[in-house]
ZADRENBA-785684 format. One record per atom (N, C-alpha, C): x, y negated, z negated; residue in three letters; atom name; residue number from 1. Coordinates in Angstrom, 1 decimal, m for minus. Each point is the difference from the previous one (the first is absolute). Layout:
! ZADRENBA-785684
c1|c2|c3|residuo|atomo|num
X|Y|Z|ALA|CA|NUM .
...
//
This chain:
! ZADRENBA-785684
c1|c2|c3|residuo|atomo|num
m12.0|22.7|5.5|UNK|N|1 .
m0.5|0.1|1.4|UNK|CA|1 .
m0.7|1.4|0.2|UNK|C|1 .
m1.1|m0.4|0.7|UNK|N|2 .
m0.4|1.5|0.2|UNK|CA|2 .
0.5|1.1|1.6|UNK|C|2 .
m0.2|1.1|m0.6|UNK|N|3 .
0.6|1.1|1.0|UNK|CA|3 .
m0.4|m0.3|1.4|UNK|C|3 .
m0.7|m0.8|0.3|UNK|N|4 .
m0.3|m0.6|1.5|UNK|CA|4 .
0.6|m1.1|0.2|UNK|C|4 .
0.4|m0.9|m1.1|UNK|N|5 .
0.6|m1.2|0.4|UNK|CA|5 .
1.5|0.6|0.1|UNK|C|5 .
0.8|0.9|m0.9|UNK|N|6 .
1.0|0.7|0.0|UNK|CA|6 .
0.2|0.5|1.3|UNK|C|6 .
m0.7|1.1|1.1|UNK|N|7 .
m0.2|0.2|0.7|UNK|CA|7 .
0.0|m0.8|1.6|UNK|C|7 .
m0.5|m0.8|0.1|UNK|N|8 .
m0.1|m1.3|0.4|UNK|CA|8 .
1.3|m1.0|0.6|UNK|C|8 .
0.5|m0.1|m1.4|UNK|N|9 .
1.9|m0.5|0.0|UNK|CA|9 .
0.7|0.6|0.1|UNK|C|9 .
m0.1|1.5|m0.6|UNK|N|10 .
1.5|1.1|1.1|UNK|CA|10 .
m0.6|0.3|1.2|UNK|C|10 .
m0.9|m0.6|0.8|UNK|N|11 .
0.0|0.7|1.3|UNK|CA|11 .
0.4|m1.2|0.0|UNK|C|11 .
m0.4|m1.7|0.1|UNK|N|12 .
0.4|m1.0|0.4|UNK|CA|12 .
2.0|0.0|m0.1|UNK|C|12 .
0.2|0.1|m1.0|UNK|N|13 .
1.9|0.3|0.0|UNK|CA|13 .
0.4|0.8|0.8|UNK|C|13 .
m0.7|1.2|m0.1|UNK|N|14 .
0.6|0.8|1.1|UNK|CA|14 .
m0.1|m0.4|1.7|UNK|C|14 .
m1.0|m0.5|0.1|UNK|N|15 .
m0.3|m0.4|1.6|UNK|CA|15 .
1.3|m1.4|0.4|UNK|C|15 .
0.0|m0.6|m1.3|UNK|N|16 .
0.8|m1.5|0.3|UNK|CA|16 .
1.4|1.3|m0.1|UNK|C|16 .
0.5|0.5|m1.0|UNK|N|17 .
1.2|0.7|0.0|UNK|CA|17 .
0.4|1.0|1.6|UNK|C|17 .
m1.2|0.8|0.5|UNK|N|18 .
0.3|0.5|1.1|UNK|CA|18 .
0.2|m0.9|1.6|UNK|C|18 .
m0.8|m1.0|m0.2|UNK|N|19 .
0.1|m1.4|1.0|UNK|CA|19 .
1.0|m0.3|0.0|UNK|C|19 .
0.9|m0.3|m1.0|UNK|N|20 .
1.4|m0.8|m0.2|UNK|CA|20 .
1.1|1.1|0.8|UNK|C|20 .
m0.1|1.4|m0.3|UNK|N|21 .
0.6|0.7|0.5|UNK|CA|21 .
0.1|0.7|1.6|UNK|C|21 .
m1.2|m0.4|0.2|UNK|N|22 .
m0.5|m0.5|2.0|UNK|CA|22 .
1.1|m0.6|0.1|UNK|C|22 .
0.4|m1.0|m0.8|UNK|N|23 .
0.9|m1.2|0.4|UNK|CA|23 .
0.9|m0.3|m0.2|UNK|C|23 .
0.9|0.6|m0.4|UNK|N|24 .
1.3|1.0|m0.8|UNK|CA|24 .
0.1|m1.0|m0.7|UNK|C|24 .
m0.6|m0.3|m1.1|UNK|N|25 .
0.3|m1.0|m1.0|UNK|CA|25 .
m0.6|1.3|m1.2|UNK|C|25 .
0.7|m0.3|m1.1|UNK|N|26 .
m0.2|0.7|m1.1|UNK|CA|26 .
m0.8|m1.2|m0.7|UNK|C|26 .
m1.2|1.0|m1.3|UNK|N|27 .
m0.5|m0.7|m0.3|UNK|CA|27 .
m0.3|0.8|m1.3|UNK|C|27 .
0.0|m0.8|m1.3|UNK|N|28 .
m0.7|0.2|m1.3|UNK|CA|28 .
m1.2|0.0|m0.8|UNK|C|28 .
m0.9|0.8|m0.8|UNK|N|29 .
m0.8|m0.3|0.0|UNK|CA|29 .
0.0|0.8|m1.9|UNK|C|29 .
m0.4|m0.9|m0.7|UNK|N|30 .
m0.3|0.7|m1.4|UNK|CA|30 .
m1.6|m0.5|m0.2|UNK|C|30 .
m0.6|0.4|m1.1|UNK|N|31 .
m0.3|m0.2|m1.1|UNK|CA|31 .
0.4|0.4|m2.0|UNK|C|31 .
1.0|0.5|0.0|UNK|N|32 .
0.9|m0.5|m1.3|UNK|CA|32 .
m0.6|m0.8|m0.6|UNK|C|32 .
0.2|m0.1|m1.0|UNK|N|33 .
m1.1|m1.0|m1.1|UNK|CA|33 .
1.3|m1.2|m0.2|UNK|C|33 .
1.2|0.7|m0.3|UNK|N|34 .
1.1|m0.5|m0.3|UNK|CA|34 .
0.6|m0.9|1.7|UNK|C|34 .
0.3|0.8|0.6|UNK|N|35 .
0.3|m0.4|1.4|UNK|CA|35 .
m0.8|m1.3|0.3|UNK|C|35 .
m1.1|0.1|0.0|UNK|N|36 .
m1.4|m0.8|0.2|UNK|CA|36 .
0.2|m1.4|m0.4|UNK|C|36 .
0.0|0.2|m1.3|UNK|N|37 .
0.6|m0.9|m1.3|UNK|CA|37 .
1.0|m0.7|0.9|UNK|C|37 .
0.8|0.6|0.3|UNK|N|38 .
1.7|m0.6|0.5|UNK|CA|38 .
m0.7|m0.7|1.4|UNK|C|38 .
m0.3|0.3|0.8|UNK|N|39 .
m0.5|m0.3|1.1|UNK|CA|39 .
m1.0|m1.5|0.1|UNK|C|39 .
m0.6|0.5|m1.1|UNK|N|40 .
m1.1|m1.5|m0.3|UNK|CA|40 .
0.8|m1.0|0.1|UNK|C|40 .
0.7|0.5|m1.1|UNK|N|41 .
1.3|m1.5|m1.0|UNK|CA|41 .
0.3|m0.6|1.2|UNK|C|41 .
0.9|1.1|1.2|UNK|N|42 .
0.3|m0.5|1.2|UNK|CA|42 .
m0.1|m1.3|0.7|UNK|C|42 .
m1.5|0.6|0.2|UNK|N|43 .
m1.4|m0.3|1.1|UNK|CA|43 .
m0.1|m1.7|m1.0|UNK|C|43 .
m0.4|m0.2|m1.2|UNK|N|44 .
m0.4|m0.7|m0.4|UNK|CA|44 .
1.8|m1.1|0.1|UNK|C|44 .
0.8|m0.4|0.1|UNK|N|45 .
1.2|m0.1|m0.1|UNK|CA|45 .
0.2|m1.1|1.4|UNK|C|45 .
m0.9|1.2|0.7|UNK|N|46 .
0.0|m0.7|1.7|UNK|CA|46 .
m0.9|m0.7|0.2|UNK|C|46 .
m1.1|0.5|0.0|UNK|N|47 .
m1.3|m0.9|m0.4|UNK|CA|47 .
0.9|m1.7|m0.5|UNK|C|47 .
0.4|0.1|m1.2|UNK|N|48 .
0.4|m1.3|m0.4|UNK|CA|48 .
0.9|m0.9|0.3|UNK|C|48 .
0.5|0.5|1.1|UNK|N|49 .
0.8|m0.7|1.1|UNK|CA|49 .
m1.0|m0.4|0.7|UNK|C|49 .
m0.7|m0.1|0.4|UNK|N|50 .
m1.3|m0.7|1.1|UNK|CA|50 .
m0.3|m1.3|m0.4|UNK|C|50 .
0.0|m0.8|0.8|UNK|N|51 .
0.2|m1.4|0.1|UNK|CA|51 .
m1.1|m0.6|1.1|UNK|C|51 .
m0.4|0.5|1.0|UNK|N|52 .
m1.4|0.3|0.5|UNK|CA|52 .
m0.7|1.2|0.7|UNK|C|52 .
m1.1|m0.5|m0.2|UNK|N|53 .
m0.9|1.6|0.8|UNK|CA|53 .
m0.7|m0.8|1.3|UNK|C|53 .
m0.4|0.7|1.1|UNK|N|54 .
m0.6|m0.2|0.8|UNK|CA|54 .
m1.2|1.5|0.4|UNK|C|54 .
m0.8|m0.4|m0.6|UNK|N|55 .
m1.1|1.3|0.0|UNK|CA|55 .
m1.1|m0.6|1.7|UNK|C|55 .
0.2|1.3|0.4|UNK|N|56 .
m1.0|0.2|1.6|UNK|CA|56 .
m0.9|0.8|m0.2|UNK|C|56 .
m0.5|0.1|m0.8|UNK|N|57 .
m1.7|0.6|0.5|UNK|CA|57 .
m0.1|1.2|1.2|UNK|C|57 .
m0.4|m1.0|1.1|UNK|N|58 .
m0.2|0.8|0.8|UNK|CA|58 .
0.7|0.8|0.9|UNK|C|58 .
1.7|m0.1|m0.1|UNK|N|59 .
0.7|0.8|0.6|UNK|CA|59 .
0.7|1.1|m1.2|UNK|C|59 .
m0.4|0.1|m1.1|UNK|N|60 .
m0.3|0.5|m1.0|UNK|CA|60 .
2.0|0.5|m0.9|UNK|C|60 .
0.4|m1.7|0.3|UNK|N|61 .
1.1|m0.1|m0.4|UNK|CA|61 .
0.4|m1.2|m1.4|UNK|C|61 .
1.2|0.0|m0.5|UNK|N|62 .
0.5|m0.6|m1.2|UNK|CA|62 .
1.2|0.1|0.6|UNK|C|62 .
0.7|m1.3|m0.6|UNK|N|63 .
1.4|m0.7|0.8|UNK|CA|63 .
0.5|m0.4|m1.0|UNK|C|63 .
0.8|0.4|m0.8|UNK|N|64 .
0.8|m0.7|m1.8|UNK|CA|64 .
1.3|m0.5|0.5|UNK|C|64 .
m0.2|m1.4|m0.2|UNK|N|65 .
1.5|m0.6|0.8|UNK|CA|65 .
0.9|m0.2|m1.7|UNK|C|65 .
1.0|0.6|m0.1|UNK|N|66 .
0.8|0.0|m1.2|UNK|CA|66 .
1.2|m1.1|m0.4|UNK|C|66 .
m0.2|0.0|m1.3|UNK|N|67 .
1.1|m1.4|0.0|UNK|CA|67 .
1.2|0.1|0.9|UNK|C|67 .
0.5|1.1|0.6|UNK|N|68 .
1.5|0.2|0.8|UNK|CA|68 .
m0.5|m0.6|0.9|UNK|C|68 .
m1.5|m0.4|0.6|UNK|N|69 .
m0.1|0.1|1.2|UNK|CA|69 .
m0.8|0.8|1.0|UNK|C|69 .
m0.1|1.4|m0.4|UNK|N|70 .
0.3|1.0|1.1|UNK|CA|70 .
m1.6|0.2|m0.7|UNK|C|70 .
m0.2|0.6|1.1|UNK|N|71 .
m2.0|0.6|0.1|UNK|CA|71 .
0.2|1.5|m0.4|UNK|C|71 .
m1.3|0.0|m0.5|UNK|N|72 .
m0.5|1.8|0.0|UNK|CA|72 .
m1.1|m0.1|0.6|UNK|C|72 .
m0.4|0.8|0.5|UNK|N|73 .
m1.6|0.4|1.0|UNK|CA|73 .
m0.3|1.2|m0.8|UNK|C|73 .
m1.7|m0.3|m0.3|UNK|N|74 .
m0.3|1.3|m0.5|UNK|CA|74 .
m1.8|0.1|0.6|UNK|C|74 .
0.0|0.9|0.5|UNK|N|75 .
m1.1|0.6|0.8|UNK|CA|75 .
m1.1|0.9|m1.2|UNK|C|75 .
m1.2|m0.7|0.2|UNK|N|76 .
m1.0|0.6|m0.9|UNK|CA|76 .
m0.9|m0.8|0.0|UNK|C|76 .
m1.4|1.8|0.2|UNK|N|77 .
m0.9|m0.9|0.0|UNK|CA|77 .
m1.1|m0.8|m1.2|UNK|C|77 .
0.9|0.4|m0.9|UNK|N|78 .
m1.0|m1.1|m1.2|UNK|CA|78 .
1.0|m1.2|m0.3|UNK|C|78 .
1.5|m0.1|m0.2|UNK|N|79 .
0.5|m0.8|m0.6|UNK|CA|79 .
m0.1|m1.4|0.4|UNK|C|79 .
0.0|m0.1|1.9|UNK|N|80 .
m0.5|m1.8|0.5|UNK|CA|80 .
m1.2|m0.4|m1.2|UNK|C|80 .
m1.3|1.1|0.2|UNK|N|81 .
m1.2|m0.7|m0.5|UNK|CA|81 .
0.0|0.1|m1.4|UNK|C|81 .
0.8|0.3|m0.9|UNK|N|82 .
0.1|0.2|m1.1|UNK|CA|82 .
0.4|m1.5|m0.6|UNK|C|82 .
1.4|m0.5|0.5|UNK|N|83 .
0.3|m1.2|0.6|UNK|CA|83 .
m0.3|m1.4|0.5|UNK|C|83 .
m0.7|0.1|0.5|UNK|N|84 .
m1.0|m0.9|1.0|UNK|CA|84 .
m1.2|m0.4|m1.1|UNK|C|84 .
m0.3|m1.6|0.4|UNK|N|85 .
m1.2|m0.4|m0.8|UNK|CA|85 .
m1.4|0.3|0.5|UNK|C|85 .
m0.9|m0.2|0.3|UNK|N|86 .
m0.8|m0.2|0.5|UNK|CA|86 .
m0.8|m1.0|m0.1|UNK|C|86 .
m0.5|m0.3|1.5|UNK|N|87 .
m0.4|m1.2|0.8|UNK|CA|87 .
m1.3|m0.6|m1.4|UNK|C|87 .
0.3|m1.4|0.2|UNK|N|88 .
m0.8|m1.0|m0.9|UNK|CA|88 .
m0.1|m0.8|0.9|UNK|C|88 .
m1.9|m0.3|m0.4|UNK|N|89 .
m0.7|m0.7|1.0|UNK|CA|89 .
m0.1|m1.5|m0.8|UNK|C|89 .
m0.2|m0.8|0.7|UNK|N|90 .
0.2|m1.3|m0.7|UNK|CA|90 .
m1.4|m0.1|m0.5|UNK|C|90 .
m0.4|m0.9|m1.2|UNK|N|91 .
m0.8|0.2|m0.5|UNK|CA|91 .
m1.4|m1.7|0.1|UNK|C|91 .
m1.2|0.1|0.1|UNK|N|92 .
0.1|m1.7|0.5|UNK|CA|92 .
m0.9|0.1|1.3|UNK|C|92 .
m0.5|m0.9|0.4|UNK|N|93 .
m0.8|m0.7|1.3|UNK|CA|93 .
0.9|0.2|0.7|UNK|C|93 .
m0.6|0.7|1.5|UNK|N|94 .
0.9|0.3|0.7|UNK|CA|94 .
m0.3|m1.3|1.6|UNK|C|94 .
m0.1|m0.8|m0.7|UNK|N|95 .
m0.7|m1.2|0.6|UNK|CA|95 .
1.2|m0.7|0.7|UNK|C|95 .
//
């Protein structure tokens, strides 16, 4: 990473880390290579419990309904359209 993108991410952690604490909620934030590692494994773990997605675009949400059942919501603005196909026009006389 370069010292801008470096840069970049500890003000972003720190702004999410100071926000949380507005809200008396404690909050964690690494980059550990090791930690990281551990955290993926996590992330990937949960991921694999997803049984469907419901990607929205334009209110710039992801909805992962998990085999228990239970939903996660996750706000962001690339992941809907990352997600999402894009429109196909039917091909042919439009006769």
């Amino acid at each position: 990473m370069t010292d801008t993108s470096n840069d970049r991410m500890n003000e972003a952690m720190s702004r999410i880390v100071e926000l949380e604490a507005e809200l008396e909620a404690a909050g964690d934030a690494t980059t550990d290579t090791d930690a990281l590692a551990d955290l993926k494994a996590i992330l990937h773990d949960w991921v694999e419990s997803v049984t469907a997605v419901v990607a929205t675009p334009g209110v710039g949400r992801v909805v992962l309904i998990h085999a228990n059942g239970r939903e996660s919501r996750i706000a962001s603005p690339d992941l809907p359209m990352l997600l999402s196909k894009p429109a196909k026009f039917a091909t042919g006389s439009l006769d």
